[in-house]
N, CA and C atoms as an extended XYZ file, in Angstrom:
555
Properties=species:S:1:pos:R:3:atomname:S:1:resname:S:1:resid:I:1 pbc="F F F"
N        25.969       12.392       -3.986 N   UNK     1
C        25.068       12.051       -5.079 CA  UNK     1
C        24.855       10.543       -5.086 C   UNK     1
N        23.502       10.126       -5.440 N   UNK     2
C        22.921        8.579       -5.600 CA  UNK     2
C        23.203        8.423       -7.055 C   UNK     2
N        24.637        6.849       -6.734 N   UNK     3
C        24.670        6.178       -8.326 CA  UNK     3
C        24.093        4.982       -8.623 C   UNK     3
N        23.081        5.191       -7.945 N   UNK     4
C        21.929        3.743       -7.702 CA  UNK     4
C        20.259        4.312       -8.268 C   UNK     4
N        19.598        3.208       -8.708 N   UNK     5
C        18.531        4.143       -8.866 CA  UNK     5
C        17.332        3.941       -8.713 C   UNK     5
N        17.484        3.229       -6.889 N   UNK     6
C        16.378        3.226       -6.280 CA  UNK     6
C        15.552        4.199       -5.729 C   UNK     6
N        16.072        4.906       -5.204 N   UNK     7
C        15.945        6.160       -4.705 CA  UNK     7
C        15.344        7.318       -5.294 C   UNK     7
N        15.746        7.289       -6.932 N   UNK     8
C        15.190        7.900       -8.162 CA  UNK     8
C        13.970        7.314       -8.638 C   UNK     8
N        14.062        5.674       -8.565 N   UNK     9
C        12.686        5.421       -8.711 CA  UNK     9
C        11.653        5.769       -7.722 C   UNK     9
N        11.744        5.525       -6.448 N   UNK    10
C        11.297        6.157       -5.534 CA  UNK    10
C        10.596        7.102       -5.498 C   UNK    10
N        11.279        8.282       -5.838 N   UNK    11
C        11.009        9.902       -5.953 CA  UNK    11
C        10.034        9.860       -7.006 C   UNK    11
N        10.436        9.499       -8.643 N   UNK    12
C         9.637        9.199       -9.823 CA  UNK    12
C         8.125        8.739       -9.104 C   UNK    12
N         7.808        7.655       -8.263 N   UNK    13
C         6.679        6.837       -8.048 CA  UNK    13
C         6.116        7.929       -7.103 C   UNK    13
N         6.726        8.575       -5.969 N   UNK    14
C         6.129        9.758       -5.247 CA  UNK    14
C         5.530       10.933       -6.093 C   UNK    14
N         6.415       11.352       -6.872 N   UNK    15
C         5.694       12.226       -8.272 CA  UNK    15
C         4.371       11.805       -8.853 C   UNK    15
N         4.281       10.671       -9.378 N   UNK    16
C         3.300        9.952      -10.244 CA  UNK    16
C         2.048        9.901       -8.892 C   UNK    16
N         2.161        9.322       -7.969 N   UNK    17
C         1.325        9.450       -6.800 CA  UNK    17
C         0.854       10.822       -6.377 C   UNK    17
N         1.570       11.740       -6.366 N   UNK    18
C         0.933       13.018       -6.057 CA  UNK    18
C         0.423       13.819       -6.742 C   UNK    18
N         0.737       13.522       -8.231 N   UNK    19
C        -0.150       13.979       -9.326 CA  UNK    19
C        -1.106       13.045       -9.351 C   UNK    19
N        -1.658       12.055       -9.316 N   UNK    20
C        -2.570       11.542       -8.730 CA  UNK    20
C        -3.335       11.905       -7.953 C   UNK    20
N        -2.965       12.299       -6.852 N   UNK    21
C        -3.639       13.023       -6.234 CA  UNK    21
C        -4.173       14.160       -6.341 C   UNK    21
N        -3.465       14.752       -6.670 N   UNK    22
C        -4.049       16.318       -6.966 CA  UNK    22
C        -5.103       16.202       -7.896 C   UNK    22
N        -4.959       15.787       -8.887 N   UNK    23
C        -5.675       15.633       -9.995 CA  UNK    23
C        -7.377       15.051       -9.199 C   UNK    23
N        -6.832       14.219       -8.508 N   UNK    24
C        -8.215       13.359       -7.567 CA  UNK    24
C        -8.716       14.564       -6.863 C   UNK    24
N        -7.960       15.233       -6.393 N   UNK    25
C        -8.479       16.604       -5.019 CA  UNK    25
C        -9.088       17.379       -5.886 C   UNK    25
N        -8.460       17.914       -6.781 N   UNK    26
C        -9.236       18.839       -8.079 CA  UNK    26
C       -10.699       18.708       -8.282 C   UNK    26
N       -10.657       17.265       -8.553 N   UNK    27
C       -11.828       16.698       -9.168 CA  UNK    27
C       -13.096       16.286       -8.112 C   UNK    27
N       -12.392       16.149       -7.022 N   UNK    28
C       -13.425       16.507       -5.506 CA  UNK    28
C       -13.174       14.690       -5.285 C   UNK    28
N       -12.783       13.910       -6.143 N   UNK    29
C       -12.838       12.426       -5.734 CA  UNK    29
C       -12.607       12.112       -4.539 C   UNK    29
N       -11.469       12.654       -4.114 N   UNK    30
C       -10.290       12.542       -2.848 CA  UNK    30
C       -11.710       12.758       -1.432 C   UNK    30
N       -11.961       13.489       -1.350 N   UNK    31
C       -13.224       14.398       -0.794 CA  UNK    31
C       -14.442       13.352       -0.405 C   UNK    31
N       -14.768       13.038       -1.667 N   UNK    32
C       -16.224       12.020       -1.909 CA  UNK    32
C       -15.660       10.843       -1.278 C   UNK    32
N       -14.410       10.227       -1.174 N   UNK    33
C       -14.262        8.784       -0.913 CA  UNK    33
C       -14.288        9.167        0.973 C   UNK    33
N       -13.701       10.027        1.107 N   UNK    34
C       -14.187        9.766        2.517 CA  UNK    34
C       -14.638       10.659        3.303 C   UNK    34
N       -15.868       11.083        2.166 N   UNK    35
C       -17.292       11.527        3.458 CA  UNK    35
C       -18.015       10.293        3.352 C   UNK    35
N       -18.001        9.957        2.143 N   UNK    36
C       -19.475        8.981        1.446 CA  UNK    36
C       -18.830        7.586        2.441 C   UNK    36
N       -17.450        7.362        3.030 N   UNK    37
C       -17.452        6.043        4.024 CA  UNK    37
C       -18.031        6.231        5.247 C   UNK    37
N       -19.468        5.389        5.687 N   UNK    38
C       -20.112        5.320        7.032 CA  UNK    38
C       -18.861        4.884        7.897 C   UNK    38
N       -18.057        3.874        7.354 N   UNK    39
C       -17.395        2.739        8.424 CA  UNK    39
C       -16.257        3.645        8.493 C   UNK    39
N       -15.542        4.892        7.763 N   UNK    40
C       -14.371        4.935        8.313 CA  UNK    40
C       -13.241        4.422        7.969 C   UNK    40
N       -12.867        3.117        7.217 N   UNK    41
C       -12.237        2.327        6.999 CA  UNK    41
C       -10.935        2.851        5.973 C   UNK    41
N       -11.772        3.736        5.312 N   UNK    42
C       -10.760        4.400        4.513 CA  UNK    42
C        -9.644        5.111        5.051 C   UNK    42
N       -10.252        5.891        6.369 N   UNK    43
C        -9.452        6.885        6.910 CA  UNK    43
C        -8.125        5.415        7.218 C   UNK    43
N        -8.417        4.561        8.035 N   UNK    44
C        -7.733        3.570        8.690 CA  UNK    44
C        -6.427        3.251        7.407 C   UNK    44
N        -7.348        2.553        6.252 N   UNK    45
C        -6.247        2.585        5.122 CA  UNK    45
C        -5.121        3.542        5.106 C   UNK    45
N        -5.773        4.640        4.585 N   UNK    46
C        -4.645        6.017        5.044 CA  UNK    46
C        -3.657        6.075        5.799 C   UNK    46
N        -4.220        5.510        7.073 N   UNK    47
C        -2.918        5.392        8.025 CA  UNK    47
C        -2.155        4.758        8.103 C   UNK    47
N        -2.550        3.163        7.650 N   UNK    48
C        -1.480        2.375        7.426 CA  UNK    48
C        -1.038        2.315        6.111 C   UNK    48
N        -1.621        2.957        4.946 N   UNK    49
C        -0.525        3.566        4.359 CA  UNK    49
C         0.511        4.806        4.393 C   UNK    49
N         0.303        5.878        5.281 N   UNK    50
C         1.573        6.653        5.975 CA  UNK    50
C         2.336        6.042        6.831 C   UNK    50
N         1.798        4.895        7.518 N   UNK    51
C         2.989        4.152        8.187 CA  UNK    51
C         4.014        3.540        7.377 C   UNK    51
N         3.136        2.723        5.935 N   UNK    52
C         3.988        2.026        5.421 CA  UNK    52
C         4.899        2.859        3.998 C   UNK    52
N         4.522        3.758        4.142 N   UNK    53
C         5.138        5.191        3.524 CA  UNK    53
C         6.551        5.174        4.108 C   UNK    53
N         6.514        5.929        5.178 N   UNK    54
C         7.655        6.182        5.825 CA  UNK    54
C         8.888        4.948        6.072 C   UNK    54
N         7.955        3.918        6.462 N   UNK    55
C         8.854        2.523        6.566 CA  UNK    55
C         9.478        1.976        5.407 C   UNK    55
N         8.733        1.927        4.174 N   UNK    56
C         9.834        1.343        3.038 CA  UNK    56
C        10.898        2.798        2.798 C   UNK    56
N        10.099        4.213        2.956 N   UNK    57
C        11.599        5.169        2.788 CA  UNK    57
C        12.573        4.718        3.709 C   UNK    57
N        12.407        4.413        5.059 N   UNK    58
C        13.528        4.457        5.526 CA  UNK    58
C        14.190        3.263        4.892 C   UNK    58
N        13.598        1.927        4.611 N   UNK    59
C        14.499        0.876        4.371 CA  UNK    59
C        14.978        1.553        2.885 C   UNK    59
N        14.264        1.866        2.255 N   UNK    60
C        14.524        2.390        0.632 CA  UNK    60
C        16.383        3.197        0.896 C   UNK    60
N        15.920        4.141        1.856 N   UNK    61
C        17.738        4.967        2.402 CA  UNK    61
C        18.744        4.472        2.134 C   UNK    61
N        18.054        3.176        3.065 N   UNK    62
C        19.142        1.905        4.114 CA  UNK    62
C        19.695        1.069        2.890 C   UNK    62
N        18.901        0.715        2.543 N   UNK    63
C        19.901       -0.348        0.954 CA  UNK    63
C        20.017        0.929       -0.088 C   UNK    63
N        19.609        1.791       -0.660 N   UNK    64
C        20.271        2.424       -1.042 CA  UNK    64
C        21.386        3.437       -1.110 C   UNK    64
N        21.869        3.254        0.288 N   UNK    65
C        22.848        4.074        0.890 CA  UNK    65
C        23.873        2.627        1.089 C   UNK    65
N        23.877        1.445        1.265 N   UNK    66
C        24.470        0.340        1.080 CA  UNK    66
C        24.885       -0.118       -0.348 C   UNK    66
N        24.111        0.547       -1.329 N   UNK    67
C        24.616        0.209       -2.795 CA  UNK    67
C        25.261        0.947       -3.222 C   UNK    67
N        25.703        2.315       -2.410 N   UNK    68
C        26.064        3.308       -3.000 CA  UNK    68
C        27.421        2.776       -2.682 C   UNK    68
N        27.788        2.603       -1.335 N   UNK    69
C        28.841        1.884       -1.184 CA  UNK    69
C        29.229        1.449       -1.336 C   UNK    69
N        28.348        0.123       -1.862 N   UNK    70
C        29.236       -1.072       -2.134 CA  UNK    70
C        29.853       -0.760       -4.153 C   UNK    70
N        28.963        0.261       -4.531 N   UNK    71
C        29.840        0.983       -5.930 CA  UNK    71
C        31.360        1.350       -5.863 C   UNK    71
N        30.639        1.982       -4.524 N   UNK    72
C        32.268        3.305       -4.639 CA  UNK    72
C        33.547        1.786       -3.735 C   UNK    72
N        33.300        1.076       -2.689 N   UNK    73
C        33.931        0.856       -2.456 CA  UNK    73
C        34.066       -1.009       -2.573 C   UNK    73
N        33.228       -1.345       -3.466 N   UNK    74
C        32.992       -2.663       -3.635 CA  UNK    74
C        32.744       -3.484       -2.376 C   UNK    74
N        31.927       -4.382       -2.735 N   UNK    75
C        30.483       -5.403       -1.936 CA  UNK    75
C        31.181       -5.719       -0.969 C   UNK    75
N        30.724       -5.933        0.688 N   UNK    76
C        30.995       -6.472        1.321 CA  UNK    76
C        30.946       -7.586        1.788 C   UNK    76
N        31.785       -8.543        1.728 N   UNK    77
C        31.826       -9.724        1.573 CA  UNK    77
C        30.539      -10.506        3.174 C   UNK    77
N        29.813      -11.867        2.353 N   UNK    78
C        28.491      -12.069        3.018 CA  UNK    78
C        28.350      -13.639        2.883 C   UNK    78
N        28.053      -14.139        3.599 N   UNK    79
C        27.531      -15.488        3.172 CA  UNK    79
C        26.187      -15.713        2.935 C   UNK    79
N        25.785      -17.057        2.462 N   UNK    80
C        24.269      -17.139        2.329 CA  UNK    80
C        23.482      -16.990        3.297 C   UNK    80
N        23.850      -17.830        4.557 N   UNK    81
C        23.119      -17.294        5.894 CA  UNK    81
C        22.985      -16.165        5.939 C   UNK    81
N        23.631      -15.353        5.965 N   UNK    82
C        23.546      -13.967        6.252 CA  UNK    82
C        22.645      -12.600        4.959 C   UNK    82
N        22.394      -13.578        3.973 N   UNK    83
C        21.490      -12.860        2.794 CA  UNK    83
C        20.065      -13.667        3.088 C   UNK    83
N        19.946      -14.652        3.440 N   UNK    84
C        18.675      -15.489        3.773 CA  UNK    84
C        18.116      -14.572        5.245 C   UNK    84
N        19.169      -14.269        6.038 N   UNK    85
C        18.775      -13.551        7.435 CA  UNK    85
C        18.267      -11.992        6.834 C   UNK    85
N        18.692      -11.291        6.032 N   UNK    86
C        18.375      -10.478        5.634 CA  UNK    86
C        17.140      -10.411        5.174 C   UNK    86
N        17.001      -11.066        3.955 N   UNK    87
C        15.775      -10.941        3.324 CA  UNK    87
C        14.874      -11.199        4.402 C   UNK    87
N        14.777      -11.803        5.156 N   UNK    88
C        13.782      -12.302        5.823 CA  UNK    88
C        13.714      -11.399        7.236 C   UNK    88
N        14.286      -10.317        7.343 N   UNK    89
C        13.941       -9.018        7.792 CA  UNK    89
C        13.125       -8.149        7.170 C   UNK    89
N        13.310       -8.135        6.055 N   UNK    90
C        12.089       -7.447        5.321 CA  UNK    90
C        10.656       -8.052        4.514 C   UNK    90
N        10.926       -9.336        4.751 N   UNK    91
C         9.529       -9.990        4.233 CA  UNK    91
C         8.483       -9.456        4.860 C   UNK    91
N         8.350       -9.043        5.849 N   UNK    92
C         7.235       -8.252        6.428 CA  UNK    92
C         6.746       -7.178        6.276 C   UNK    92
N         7.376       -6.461        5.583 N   UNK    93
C         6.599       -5.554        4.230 CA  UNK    93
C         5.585       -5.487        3.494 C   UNK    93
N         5.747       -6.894        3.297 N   UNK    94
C         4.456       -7.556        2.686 CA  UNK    94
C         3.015       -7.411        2.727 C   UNK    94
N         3.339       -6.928        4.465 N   UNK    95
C         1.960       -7.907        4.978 CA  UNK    95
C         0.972       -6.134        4.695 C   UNK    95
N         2.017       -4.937        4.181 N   UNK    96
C         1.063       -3.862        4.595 CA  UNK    96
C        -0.014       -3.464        3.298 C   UNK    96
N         0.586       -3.939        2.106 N   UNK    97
C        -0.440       -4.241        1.245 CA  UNK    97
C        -1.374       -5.181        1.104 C   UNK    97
N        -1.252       -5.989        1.832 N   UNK    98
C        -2.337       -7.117        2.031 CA  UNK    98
C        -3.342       -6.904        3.240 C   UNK    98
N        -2.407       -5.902        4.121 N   UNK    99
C        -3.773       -5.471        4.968 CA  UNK    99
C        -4.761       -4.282        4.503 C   UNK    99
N        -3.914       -3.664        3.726 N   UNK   100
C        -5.441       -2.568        2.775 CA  UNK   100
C        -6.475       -3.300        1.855 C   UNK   100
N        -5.714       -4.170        1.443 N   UNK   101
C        -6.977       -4.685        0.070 CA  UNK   101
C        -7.426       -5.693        1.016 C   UNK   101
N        -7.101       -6.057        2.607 N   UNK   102
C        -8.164       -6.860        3.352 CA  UNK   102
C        -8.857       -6.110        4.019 C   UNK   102
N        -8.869       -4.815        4.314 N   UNK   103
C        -9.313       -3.935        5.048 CA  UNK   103
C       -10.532       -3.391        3.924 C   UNK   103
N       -10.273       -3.171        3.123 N   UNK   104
C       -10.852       -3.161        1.788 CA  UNK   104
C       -12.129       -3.867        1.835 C   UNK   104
N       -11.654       -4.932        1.368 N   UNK   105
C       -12.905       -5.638        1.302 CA  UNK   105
C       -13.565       -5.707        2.501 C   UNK   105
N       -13.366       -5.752        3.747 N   UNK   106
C       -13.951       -5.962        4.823 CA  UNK   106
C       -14.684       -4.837        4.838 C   UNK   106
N       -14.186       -3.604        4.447 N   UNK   107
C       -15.064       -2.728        4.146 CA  UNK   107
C       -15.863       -2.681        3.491 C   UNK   107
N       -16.340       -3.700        2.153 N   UNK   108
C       -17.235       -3.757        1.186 CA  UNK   108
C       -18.266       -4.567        2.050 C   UNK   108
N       -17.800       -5.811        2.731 N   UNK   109
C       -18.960       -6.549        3.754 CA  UNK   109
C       -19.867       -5.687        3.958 C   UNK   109
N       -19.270       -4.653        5.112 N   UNK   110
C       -19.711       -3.730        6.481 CA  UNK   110
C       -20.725       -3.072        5.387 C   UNK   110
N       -20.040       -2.409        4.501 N   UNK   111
C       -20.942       -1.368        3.991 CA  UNK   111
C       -22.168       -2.386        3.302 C   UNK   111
N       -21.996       -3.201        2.416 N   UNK   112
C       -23.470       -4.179        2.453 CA  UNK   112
C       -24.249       -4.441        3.735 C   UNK   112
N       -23.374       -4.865        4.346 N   UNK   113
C       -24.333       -5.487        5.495 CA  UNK   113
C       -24.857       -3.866        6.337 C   UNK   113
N       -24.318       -2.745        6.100 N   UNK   114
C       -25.538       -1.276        6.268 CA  UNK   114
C       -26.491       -1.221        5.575 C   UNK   114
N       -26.287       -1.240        3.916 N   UNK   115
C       -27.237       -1.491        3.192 CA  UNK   115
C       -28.419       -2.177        3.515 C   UNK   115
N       -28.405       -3.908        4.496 N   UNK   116
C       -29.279       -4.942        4.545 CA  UNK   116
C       -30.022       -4.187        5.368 C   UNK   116
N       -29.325       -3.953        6.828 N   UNK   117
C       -29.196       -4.061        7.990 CA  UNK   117
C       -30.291       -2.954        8.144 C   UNK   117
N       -29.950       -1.776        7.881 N   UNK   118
C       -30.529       -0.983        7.995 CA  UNK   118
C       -31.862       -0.802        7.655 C   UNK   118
N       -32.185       -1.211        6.724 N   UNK   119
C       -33.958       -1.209        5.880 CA  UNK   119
C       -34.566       -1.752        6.837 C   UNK   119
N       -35.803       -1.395        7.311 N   UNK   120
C       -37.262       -1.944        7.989 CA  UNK   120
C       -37.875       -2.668        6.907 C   UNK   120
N       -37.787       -3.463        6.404 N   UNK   121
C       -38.109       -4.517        5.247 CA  UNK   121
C       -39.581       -4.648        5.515 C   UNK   121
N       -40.702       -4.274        6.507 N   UNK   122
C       -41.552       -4.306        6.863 CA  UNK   122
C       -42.424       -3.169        5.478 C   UNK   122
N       -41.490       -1.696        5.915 N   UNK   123
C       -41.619       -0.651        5.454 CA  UNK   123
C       -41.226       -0.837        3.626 C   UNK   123
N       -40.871       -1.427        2.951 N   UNK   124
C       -40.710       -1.591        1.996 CA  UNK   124
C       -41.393       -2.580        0.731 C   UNK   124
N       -42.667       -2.428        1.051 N   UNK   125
C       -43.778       -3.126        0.707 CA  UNK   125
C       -44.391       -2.204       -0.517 C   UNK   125
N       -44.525       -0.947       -0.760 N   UNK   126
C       -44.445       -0.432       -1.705 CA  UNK   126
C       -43.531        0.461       -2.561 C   UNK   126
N       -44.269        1.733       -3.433 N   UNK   127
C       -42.903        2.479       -3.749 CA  UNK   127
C       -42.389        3.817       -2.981 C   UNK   127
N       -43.713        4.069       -1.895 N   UNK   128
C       -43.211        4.752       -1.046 CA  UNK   128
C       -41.964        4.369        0.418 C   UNK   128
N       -41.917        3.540        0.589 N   UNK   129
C       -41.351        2.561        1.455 CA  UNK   129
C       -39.707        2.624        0.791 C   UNK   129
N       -40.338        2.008       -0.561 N   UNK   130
C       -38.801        1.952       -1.014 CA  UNK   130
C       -38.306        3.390       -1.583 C   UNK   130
N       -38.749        4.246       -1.611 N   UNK   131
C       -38.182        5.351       -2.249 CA  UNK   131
C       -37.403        5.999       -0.674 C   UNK   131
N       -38.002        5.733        0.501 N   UNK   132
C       -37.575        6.096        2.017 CA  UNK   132
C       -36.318        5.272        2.222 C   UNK   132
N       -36.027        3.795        1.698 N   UNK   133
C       -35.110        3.364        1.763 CA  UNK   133
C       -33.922        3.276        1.097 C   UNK   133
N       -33.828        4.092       -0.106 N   UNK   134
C       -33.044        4.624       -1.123 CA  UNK   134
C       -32.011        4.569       -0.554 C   UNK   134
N       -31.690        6.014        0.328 N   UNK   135
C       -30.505        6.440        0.948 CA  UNK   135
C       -29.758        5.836        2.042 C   UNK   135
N       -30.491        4.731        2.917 N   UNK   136
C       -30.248        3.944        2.885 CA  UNK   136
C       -28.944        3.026        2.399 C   UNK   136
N       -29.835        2.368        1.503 N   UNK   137
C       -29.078        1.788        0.889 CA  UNK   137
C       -27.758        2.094       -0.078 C   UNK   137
N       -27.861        3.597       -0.614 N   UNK   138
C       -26.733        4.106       -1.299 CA  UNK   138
C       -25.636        4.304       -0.242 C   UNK   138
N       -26.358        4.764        1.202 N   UNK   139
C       -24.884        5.256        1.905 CA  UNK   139
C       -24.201        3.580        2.516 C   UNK   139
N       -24.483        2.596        2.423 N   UNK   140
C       -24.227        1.480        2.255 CA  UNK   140
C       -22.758        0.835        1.407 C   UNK   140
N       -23.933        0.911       -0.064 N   UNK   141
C       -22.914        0.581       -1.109 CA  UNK   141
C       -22.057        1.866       -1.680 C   UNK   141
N       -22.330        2.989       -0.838 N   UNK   142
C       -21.045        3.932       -1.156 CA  UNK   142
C       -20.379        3.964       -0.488 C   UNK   142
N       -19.905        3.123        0.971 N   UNK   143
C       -19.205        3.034        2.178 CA  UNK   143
C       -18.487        1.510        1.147 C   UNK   143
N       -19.741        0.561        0.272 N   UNK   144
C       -18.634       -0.309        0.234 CA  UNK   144
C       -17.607       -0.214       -1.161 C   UNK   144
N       -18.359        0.739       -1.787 N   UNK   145
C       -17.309        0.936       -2.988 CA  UNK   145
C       -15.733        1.763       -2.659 C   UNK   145
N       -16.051        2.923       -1.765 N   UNK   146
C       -15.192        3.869       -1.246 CA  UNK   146
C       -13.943        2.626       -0.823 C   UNK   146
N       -14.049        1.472        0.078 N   UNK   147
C       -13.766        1.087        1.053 CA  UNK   147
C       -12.852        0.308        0.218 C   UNK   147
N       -13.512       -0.151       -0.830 N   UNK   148
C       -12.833       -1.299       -1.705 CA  UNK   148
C       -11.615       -0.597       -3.003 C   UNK   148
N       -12.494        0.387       -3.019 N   UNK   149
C       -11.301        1.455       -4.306 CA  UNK   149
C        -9.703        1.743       -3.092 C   UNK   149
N        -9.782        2.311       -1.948 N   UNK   150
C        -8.845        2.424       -1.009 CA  UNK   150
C        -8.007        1.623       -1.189 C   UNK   150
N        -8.527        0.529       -0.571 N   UNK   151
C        -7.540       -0.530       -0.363 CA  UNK   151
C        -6.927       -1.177       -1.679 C   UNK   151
N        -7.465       -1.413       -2.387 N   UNK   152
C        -6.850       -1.916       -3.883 CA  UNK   152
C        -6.074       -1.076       -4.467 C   UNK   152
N        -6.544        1.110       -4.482 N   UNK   153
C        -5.734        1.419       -5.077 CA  UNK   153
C        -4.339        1.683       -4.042 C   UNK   153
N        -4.402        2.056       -2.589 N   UNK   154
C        -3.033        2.046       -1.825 CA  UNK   154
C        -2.218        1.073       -1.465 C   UNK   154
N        -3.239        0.103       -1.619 N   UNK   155
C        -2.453       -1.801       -1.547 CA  UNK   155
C        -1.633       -1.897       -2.854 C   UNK   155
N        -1.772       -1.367       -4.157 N   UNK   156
C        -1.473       -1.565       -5.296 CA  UNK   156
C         0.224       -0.572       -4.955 C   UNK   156
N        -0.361        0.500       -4.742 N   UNK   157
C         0.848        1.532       -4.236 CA  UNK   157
C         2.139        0.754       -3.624 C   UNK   157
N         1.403        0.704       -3.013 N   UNK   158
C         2.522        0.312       -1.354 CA  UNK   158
C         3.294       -1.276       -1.924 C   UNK   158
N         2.340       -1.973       -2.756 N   UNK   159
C         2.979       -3.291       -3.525 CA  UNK   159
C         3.936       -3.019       -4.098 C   UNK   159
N         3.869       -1.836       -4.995 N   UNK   160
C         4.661       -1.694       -6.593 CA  UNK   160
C         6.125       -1.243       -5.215 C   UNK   160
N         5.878       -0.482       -3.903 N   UNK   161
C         7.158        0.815       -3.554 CA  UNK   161
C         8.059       -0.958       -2.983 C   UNK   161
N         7.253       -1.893       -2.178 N   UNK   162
C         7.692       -2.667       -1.449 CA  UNK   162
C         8.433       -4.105       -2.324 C   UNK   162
N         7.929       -4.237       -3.777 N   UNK   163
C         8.672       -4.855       -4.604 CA  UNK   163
C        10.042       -4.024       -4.871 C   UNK   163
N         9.977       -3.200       -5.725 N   UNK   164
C        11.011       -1.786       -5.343 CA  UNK   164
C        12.061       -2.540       -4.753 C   UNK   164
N        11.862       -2.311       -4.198 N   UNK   165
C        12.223       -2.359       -2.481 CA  UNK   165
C        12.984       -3.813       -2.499 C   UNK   165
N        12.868       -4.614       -2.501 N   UNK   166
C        12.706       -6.028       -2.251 CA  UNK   166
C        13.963       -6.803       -3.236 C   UNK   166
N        13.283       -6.165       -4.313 N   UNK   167
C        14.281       -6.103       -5.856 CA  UNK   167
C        15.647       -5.863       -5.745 C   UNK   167
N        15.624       -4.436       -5.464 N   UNK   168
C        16.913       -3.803       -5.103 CA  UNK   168
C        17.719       -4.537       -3.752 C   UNK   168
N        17.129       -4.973       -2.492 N   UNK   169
C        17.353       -5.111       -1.300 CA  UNK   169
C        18.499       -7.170       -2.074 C   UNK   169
N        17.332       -7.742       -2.885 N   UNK   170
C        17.950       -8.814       -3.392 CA  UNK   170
C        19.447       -8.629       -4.286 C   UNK   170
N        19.242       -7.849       -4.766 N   UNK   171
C        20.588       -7.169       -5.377 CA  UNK   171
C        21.733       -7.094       -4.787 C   UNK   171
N        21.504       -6.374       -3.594 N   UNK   172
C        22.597       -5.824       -2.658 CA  UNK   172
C        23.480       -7.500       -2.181 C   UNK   172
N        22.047       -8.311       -1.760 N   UNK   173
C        23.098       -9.212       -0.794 CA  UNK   173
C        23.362      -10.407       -1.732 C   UNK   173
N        22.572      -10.412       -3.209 N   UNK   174
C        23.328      -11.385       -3.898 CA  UNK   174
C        24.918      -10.834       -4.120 C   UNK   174
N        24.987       -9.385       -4.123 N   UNK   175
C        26.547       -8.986       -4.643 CA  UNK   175
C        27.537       -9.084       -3.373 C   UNK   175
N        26.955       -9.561       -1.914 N   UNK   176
C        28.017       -9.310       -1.283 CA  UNK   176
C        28.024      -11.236       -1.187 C   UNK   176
N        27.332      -11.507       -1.241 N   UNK   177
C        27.348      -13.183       -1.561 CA  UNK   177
C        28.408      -13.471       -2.382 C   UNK   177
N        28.285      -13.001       -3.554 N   UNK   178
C        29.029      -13.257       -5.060 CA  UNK   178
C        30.811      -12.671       -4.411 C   UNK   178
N        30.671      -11.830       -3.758 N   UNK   179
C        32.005      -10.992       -3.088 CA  UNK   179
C        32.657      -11.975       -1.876 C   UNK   179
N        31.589      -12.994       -1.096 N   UNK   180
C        31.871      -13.780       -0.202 CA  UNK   180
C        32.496      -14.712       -0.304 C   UNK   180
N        31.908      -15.085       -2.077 N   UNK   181
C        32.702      -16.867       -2.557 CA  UNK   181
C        33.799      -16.353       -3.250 C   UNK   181
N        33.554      -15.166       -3.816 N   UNK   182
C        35.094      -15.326       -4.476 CA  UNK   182
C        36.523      -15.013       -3.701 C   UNK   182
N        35.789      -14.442       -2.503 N   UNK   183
C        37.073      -14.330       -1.386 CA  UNK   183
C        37.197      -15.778       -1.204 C   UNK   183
N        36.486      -16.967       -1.273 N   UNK   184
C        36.817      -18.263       -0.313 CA  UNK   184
C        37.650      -18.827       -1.808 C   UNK   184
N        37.364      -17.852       -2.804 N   UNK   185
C        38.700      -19.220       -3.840 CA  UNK   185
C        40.087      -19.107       -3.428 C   UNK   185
């Protein structure tokens, strides 16, 4: 049994996310965000959020299977080097929410610049012209809205699991720090 309660938060935030979802699939949202993307970009999000899914669980395990321990059998003694070397194994976590809400927006570009790109601006001289260029332009700015909701809302995700994460991970090696100096009195 886990007497830590990362792991529980964890599970809790996977719950809240998949009722989320469902609720989105129900409602056909899930569906609409990525037919209505020309660029694709969404799907891409997706993936690097199942990558970065799996990667904070495993680290999520890893320090929480280290706190469990260091409960039952108290902290293992650490110096600062060695909590500075740590953290800075996982600072790169970071970078996977910052690549959705950049992927994101790059997706809002693309899909404008379909919008521009696409129109014969020649052809759009009256209201027949522009009524031809409508769709157009919607499958555009619905590639760039899709593109931009993705990344902000799985960048937001993957932020909240990788703070989590980060929080707890700071925990662990301030206590084997705190366990390090009081062995040196």
């Amino acid at each position: 049994m886990l007497t830590n309660l990362l792991i529980y938060r964890w599970l809790l935030l996977r719950i809240c996310y998949g009722g989320a979802v469902a609720w989105s699939m129900q409602m056909g949202l899930w569906q609409m965000l990525y037919t209505l993307d020309a660029t694709r970009i969404t799907w891409l999000i997706t993936v690097i959020f199942a990558v970065a899914w799996v990667v904070i669980l495993w680290y999520i395990l890893r320090v929480s299977t280290l706190l469990n321990s260091a409960k039952r059998n108290g902290p293992v003694p650490a110096s600062h080097i060695e909590a500075d070397k740590a953290a800075e194994k996982i600072v790169w976590l970071g970078m996977f929410p910052e690549i959705m809400v950049e992927l994101g927006m790059a997706g809002t570009l693309i899909g404008i610049a379909i919008a521009l790109i696409g129109l014969d601006w020649s052809q759009v001289t009256d209201a027949a012209g522009l009524k031809n260029a409508v769709p157009i332009i919607i499958s555009g700015f619905a590639s760039a809205i899709t593109t931009t909701l993705m990344g902000l809302v799985m960048g937001r995700a993957t932020a909240i699991n990788v703070r989590m994460l980060t929080t707890a991970h700071a925990i662990l090696w301030a206590d084997r720090v705190q366990a390090g100096l009081v062995l040196k009195c």
